[in-house]
DOTORBA-524412 format. One record per residue: residue number from 1; residue in one letter; x, y, z of N, C-alpha, C in turn. Coordinates in nm, 3 decimals, decimal comma, padded with zeros to 5 digits. Layout:
// DOTORBA-524412
NODE     k   r       nxx       nyy       nzz      caxx      cayy      cazz       cxx       cyy       czz
NODE   NUM   a         X         Y         Z         X         Y         Z         X         Y         Z
...
// end
This chain:
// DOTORBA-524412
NODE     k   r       nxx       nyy       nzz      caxx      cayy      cazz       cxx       cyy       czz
NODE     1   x    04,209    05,170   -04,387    04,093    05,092   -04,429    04,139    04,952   -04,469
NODE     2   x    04,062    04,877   -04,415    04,092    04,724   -04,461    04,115    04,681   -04,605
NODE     3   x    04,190    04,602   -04,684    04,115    04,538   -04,794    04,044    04,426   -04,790
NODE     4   x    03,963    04,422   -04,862    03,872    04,296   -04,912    03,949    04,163   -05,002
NODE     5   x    03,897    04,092   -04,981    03,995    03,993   -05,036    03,850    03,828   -05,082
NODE     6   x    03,828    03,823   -05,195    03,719    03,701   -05,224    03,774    03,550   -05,198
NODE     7   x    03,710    03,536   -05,151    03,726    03,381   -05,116    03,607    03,236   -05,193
NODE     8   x    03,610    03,164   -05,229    03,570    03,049   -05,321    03,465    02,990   -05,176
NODE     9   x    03,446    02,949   -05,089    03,346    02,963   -04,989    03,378    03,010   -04,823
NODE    10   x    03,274    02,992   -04,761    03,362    02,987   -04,614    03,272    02,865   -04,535
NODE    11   x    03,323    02,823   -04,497    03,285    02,658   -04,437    03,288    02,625   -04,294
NODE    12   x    03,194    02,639   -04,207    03,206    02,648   -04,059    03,296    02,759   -04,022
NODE    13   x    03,303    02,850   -04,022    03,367    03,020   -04,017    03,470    03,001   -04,051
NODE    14   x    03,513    02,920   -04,158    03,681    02,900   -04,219    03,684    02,931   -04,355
NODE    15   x    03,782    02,958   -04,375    03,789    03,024   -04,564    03,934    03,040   -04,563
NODE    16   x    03,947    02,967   -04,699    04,146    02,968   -04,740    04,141    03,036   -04,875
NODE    17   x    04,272    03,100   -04,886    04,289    03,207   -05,034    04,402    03,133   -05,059
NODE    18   x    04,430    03,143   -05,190    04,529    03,066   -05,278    04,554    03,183   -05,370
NODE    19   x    04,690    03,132   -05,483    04,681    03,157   -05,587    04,783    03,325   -05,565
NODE    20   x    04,707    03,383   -05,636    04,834    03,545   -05,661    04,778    03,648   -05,554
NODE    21   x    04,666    03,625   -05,460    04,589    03,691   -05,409    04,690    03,676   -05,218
NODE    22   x    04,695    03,453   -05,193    04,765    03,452   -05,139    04,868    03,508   -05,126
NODE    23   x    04,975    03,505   -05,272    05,107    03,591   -05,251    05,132    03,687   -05,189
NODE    24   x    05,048    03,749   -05,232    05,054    03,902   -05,204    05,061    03,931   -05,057
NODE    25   x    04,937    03,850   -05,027    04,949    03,879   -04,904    05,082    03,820   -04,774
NODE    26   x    05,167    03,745   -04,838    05,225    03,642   -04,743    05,392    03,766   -04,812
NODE    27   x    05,379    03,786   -04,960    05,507    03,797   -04,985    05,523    03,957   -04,999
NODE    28   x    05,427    04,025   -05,049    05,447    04,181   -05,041    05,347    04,239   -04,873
NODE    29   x    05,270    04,201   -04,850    05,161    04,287   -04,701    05,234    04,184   -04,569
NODE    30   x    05,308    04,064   -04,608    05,386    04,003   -04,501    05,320    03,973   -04,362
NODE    31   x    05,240    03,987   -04,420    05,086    03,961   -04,290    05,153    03,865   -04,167
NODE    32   x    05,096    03,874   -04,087    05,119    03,749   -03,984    05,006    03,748   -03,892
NODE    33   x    05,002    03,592   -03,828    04,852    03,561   -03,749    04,802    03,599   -03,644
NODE    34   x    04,673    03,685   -03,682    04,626    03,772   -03,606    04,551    03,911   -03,655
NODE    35   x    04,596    03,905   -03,790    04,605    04,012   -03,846    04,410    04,000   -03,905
NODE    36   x    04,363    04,103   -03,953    04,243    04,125   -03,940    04,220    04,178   -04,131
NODE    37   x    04,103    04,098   -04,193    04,090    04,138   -04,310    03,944    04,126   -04,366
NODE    38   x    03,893    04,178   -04,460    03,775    04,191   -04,497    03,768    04,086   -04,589
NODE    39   x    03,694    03,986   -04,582    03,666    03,838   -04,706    03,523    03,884   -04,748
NODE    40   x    03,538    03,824   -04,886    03,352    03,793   -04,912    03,324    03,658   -04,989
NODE    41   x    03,262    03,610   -05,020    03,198    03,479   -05,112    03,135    03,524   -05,177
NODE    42   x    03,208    03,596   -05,211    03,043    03,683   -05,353    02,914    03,646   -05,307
NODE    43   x    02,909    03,666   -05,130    02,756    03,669   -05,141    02,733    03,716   -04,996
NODE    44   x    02,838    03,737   -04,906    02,799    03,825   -04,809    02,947    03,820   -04,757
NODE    45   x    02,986    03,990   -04,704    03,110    03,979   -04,610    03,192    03,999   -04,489
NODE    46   x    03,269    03,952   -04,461    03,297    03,918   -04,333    03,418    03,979   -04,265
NODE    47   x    03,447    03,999   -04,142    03,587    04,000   -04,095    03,642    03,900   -04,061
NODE    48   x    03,764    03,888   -04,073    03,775    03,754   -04,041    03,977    03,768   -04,017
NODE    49   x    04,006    03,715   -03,940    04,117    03,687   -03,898    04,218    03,574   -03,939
NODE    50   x    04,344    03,627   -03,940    04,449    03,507   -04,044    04,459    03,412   -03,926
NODE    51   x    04,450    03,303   -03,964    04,477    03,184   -03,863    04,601    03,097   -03,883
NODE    52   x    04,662    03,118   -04,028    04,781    03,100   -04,144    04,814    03,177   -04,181
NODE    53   x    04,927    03,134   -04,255    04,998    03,225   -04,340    05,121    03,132   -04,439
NODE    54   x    05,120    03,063   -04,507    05,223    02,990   -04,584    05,208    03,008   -04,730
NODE    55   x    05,319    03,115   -04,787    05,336    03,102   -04,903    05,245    03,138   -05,034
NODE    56   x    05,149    03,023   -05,071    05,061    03,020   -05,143    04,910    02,990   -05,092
NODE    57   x    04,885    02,993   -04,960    04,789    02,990   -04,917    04,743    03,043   -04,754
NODE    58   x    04,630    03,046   -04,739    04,615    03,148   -04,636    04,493    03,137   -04,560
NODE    59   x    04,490    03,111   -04,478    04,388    03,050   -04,410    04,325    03,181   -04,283
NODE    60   x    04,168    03,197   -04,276    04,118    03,254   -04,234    03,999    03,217   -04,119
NODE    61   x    03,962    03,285   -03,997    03,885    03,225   -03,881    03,816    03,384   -03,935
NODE    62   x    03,654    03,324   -03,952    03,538    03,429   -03,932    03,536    03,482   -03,832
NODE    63   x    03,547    03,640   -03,780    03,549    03,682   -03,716    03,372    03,731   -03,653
NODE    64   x    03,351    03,835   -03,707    03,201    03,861   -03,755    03,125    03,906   -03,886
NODE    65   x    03,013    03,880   -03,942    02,909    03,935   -04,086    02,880    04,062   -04,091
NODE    66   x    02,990    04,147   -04,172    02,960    04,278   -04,189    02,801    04,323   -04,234
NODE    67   x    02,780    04,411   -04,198    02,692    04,460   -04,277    02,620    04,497   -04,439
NODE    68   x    02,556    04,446   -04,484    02,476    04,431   -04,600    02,505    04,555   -04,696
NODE    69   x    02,574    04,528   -04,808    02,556    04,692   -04,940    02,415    04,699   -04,934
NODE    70   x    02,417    04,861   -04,945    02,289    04,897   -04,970    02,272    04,876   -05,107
NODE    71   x    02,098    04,807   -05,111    02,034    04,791   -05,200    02,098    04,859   -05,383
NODE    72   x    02,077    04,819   -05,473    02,142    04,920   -05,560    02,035    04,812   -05,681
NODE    73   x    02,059    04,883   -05,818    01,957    04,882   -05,878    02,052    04,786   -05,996
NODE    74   x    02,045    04,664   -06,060    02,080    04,588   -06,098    02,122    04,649   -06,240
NODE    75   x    02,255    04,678   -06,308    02,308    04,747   -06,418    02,379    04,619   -06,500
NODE    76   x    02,335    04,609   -06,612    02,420    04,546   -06,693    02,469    04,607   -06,826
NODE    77   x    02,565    04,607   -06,864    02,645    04,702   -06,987    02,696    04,599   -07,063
NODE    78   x    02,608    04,594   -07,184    02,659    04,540   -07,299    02,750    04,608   -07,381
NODE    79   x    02,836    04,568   -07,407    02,954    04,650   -07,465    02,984    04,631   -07,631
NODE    80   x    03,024    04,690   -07,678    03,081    04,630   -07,797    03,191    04,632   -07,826
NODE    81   x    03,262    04,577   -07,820    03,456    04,506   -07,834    03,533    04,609   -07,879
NODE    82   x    03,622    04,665   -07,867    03,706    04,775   -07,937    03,839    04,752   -07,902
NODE    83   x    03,961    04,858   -07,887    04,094    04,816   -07,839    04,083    04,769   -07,681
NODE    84   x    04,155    04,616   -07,668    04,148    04,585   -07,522    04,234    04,643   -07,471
NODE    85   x    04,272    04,796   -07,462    04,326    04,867   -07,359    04,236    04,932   -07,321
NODE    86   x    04,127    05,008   -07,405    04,045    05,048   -07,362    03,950    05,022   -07,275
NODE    87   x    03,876    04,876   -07,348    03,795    04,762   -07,308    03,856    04,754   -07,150
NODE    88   x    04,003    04,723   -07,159    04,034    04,709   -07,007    03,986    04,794   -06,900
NODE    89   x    04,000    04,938   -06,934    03,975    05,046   -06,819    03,883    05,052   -06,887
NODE    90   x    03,738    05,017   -06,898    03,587    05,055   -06,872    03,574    04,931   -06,819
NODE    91   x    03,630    04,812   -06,833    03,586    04,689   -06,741    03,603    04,751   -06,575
NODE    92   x    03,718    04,802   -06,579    03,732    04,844   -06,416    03,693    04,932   -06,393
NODE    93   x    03,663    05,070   -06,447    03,555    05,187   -06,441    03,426    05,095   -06,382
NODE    94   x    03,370    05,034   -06,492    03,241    04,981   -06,481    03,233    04,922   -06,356
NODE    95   x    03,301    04,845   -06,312    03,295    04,753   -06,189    03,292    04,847   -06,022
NODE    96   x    03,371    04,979   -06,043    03,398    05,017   -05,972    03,243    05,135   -05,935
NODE    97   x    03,158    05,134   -06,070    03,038    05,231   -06,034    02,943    05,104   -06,040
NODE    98   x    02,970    04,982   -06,019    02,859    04,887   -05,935    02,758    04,837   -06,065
NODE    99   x    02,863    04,809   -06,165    02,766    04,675   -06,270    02,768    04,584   -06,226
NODE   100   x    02,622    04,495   -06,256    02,609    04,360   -06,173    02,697    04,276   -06,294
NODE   101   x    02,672    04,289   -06,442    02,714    04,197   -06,566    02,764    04,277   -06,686
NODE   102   x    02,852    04,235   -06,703    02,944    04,282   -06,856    02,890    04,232   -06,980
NODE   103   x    02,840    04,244   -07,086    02,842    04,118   -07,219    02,905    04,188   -07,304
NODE   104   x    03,028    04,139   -07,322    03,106    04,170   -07,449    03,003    04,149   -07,604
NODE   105   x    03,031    04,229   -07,716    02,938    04,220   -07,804    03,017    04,243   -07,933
NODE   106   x    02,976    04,135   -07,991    03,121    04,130   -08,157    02,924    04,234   -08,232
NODE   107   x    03,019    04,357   -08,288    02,921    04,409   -08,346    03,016    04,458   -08,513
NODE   108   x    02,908    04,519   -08,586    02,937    04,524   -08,751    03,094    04,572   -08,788
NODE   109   x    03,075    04,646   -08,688    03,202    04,735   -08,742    03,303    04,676   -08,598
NODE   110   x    03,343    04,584   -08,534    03,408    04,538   -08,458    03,525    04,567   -08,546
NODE   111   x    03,651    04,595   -08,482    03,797    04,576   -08,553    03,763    04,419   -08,610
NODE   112   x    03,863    04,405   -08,726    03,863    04,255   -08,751    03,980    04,205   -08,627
NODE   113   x    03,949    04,061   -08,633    04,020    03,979   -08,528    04,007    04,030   -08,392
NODE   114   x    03,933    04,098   -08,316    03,912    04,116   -08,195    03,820    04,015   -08,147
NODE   115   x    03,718    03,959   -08,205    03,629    03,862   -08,193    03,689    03,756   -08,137
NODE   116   x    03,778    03,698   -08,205    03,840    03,563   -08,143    03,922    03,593   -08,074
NODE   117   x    03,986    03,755   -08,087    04,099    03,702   -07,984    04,012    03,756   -07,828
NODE   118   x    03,904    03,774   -07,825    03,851    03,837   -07,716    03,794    03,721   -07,658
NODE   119   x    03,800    03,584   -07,710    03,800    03,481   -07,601    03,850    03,461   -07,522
NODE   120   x    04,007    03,499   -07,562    04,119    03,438   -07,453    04,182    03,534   -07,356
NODE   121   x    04,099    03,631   -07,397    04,087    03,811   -07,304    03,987    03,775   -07,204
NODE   122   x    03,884    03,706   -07,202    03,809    03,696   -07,109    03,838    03,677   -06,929
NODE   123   x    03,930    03,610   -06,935    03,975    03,573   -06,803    04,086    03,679   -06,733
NODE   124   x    04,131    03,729   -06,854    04,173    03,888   -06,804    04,129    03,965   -06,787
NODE   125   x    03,968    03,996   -06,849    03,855    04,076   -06,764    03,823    04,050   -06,603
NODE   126   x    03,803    03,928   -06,632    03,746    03,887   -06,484    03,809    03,936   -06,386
NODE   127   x    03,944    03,860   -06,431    04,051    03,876   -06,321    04,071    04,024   -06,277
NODE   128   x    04,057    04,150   -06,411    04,086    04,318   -06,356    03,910    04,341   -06,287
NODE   129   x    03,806    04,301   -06,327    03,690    04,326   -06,249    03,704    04,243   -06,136
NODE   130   x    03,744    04,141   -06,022    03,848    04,110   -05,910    03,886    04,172   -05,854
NODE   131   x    03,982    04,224   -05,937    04,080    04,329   -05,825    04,001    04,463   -05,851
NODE   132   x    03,932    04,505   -05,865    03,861    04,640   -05,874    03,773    04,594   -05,790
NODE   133   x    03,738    04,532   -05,744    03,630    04,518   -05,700    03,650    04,508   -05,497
NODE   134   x    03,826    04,392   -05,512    03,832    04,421   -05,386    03,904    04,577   -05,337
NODE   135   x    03,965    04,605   -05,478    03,993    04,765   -05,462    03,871    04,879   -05,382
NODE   136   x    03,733    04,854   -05,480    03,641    04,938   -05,384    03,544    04,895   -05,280
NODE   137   x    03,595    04,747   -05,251    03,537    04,696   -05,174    03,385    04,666   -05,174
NODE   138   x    03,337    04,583   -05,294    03,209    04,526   -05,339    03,229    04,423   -05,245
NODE   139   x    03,073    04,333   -05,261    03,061    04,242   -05,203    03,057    04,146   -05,303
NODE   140   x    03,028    04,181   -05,447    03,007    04,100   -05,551    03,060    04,139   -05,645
NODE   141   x    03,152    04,032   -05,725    03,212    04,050   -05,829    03,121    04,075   -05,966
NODE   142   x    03,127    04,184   -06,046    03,066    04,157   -06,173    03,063    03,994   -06,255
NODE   143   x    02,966    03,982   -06,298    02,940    03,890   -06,410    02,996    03,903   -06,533
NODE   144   x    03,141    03,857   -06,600    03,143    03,915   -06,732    03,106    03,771   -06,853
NODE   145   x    03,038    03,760   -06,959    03,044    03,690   -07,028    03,075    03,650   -07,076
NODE   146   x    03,073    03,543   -07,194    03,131    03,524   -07,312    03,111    03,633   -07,408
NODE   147   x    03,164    03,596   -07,514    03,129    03,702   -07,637    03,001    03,678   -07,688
NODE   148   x    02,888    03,739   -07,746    02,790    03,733   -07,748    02,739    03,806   -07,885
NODE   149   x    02,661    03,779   -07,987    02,627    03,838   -08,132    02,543    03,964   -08,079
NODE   150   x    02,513    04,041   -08,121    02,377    04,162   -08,096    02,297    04,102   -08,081
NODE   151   x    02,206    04,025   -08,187    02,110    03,976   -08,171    02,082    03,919   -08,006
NODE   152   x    02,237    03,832   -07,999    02,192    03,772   -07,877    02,151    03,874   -07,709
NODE   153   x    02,284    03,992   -07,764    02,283    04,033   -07,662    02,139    04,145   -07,607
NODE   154   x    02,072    04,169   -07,748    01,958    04,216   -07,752    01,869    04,138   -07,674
NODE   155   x    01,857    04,016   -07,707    01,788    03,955   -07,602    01,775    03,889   -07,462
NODE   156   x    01,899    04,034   -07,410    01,927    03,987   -07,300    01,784    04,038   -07,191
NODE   157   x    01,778    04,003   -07,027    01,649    04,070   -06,992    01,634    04,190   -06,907
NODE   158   x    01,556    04,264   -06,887    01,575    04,407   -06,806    01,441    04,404   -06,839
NODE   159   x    01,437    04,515   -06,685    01,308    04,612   -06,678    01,287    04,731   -06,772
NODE   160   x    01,418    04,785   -06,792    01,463    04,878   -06,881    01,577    04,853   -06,936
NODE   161   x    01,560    04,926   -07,085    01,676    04,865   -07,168    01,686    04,986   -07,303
NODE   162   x    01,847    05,004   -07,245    01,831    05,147   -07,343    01,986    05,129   -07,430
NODE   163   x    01,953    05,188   -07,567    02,096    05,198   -07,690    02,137    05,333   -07,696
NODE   164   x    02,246    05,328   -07,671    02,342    05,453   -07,720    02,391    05,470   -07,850
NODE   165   x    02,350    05,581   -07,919    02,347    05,608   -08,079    02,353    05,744   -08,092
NODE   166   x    02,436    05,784   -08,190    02,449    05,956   -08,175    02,326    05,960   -08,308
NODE   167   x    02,252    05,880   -08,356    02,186    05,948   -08,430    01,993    05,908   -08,323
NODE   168   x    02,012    05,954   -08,202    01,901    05,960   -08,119    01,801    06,058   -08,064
NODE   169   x    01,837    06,167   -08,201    01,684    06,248   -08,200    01,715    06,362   -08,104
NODE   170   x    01,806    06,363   -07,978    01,787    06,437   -07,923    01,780    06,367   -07,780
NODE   171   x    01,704    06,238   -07,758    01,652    06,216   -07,625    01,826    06,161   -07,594
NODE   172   x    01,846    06,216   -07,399    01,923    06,178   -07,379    01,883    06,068   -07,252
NODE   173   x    01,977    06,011   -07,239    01,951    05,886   -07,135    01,897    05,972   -07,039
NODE   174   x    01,911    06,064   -06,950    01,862    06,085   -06,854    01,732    06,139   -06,830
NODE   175   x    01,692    06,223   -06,951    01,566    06,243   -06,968    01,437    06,075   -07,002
NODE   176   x    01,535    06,003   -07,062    01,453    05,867   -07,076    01,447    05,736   -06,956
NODE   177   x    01,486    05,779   -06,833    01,484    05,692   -06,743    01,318    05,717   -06,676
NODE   178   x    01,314    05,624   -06,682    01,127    05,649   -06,545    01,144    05,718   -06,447
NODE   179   x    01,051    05,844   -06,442    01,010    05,867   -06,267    00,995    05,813   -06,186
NODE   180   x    00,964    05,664   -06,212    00,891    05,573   -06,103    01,035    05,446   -06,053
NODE   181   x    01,099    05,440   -05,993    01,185    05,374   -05,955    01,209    05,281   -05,889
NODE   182   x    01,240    05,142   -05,867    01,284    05,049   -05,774    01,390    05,024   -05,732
NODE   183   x    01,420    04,949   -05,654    01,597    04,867   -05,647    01,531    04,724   -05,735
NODE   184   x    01,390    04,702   -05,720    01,370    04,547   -05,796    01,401    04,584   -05,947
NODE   185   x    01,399    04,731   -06,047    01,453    04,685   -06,141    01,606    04,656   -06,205
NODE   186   x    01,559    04,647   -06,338    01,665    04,589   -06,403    01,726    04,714   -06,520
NODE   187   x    01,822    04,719   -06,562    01,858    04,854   -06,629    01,984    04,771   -06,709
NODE   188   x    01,984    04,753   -06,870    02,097    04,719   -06,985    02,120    04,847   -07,053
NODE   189   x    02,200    04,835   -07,088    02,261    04,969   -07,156    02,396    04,893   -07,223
NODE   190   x    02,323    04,927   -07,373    02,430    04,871   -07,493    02,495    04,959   -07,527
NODE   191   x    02,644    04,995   -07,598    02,701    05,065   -07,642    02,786    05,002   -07,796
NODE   192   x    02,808    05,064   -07,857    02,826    05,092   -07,951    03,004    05,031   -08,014
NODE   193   x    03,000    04,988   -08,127    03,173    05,029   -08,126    03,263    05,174   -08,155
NODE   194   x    03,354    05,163   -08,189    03,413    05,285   -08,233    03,351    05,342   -08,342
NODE   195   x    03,318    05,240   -08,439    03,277    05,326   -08,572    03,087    05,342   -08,563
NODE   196   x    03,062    05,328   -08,483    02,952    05,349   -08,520    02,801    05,236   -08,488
NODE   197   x    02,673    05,190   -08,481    02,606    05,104   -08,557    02,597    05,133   -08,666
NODE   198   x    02,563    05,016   -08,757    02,527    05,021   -08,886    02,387    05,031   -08,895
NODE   199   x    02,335    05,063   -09,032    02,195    05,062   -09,028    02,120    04,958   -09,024
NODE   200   x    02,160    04,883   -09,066    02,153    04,699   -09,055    02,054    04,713   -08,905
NODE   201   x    02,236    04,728   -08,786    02,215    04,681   -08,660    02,102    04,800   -08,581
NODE   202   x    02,095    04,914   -08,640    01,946    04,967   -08,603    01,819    04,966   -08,642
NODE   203   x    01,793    04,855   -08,738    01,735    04,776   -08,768    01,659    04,679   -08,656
NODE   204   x    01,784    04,606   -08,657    01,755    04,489   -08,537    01,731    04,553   -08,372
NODE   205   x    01,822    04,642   -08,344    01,750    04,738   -08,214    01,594    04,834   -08,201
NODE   206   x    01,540    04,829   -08,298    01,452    04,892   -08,319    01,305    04,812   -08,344
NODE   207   x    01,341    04,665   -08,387    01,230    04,540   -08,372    01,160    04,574   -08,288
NODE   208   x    01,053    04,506   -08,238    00,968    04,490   -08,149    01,026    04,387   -08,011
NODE   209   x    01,097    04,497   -07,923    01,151    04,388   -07,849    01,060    04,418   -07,727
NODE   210   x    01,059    04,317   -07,615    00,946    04,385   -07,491    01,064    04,337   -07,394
NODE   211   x    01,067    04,427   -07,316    01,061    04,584   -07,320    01,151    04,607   -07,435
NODE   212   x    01,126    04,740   -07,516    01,143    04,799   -07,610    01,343    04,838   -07,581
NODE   213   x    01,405    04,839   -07,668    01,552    04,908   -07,661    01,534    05,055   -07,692
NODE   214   x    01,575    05,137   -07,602    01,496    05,297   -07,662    01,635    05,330   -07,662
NODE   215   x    01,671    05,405   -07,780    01,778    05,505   -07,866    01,814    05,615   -07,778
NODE   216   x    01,896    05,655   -07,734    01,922    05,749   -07,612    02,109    05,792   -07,659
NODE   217   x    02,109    05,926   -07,619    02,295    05,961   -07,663    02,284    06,029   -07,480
NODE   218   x    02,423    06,101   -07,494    02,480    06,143   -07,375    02,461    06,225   -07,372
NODE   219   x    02,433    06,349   -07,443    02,421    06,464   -07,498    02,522    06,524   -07,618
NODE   220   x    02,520    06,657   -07,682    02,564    06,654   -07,760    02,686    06,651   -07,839
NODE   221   x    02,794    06,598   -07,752    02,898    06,587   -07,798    02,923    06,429   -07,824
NODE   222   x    03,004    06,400   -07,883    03,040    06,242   -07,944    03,169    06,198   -07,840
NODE   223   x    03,156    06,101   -07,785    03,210    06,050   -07,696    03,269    05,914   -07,732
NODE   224   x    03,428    05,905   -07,649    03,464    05,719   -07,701    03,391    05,645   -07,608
NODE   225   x    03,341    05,540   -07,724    03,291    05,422   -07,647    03,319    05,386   -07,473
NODE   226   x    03,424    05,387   -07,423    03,469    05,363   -07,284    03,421    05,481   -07,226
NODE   227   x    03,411    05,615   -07,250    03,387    05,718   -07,175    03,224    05,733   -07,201
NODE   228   x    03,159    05,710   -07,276    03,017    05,662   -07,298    02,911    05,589   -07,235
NODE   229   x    03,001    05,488   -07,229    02,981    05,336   -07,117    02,982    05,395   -06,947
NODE   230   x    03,102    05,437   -06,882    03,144    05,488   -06,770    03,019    05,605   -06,750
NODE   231   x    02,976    05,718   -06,870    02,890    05,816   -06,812    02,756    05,780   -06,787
NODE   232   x    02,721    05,671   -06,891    02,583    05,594   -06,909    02,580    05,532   -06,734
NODE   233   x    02,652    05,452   -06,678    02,632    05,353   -06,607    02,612    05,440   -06,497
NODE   234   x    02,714    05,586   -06,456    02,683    05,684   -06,319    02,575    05,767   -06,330
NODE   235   x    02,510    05,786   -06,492    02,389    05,826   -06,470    02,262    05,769   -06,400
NODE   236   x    02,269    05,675   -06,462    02,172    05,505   -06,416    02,153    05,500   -06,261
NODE   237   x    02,302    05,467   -06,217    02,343    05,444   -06,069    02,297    05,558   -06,006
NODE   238   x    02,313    05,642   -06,105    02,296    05,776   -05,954    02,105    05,809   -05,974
NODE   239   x    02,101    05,761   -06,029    01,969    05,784   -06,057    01,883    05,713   -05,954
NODE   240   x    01,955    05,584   -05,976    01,839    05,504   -05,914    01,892    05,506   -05,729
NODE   241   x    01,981    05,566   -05,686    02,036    05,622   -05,565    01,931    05,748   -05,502
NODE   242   x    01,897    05,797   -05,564    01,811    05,907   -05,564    01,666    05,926   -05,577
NODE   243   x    01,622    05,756   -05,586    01,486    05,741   -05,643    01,384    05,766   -05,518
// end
């Protein structure tokens, strides 16, 4: 199977890769011209043939416009910050079951100092949602954000928009998704930190937001945040696969 490989545009059927992506290919896959690879522009992808090969850069002739991902139902996972080892493998979990956007979320009980240092983590998200991505061969890279307050991230937008809380009554996400389904909607799903929300922050999830944030768990066992996130997002996905 081919890999995929993103490219910054393609310009009269031409597209050049740079950077650690080039390497790889010139200094470990040793490619040479002729050789046949899957590109995308984060916005449609292609085959396309090496026309170069030097070093740190790598030059490509459009071959032909693969065929279109099927439709899929727009997922965004607001997260809330915890150990970035963890954080790391649900960024690439997540990416790999087809989130369109990440929003990192400094919440009550955040570790102290993860907040700031999760600025300069950001570009190390990106970069592992990248390579996961040409790993399963998306056409589009996730969106990951800046760091973002609750409040804000509460007001992020969706058709549907659901919180994970072990104190949720009972309803589980899957029983709270609509019968009625599109690929036009939109689906957020916030999660939690390690310790918990506070009552404070279910407070503020529980406002009058439109559409409403509805309280939803996994079922009845207590789950880490990353394995929470990952089950939430293949429920969603598979859901709306099936609609």
């Amino acid at each position: 199977m081919r890999r995929r490989f993103f490219v910054d545009e393609i310009r009269d059927g031409q597209a050049h890769l740079a950077g650690d992506d080039a390497r790889h290919l010139t200094k470990v896959l040793r490619v040479e011209v002729g050789q046949k690879f899957e590109i995308s522009d984060n916005r449609n992808a292609y085959l396309a043939e090496i026309e170069a090969a030097h070093k740190g850069d790598v030059s490509f002739r459009v071959v032909e416009q693969l065929p279109a991902e099927a439709p899929r139902v727009h997922m965004t996972l607001c997260a809330a910050i915890y150990k970035f080892d963890h954080f790391e493998w649900m960024v690439e979990k997540a990416t790999e079951l087809g989130v369109a956007e990440i929003v990192p979320v400094h919440a009550a009980r955040t570790e102290s100092g993860l907040e700031k240092a999760a600025e300069k983590r950001t570009e190390r998200w990106r970069r592992i949602a990248l390579e996961a991505s040409q790993q399963c061969r998306r056409t589009h890279v996730p969106v990951i954000t800046k760091v973002l307050t609750l409040g804000e991230a509460l007001a992020r937008p969706a058709t549907y928009r659901y919180v994970l809380d072990e104190n949720a009554s009972g309803t589980t996400l899957a029983s709270a998704l609509p019968a009625q389904r599109s690929v036009e909607d939109s689906v957020a799903v916030l999660i939690g930190p390690e310790g918990g929300w506070t009552d404070a922050e279910r407070g503020q999830f529980m406002s009058a937001w439109s559409p409403p944030w509805v309280p939803v768990s996994m079922g009845p066992l207590i789950l880490r945040a990353e394995t929470a996130a990952i089950s939430a997002l293949a429920v969603v996905g598979n859901a709306w696969l099936e609609r």
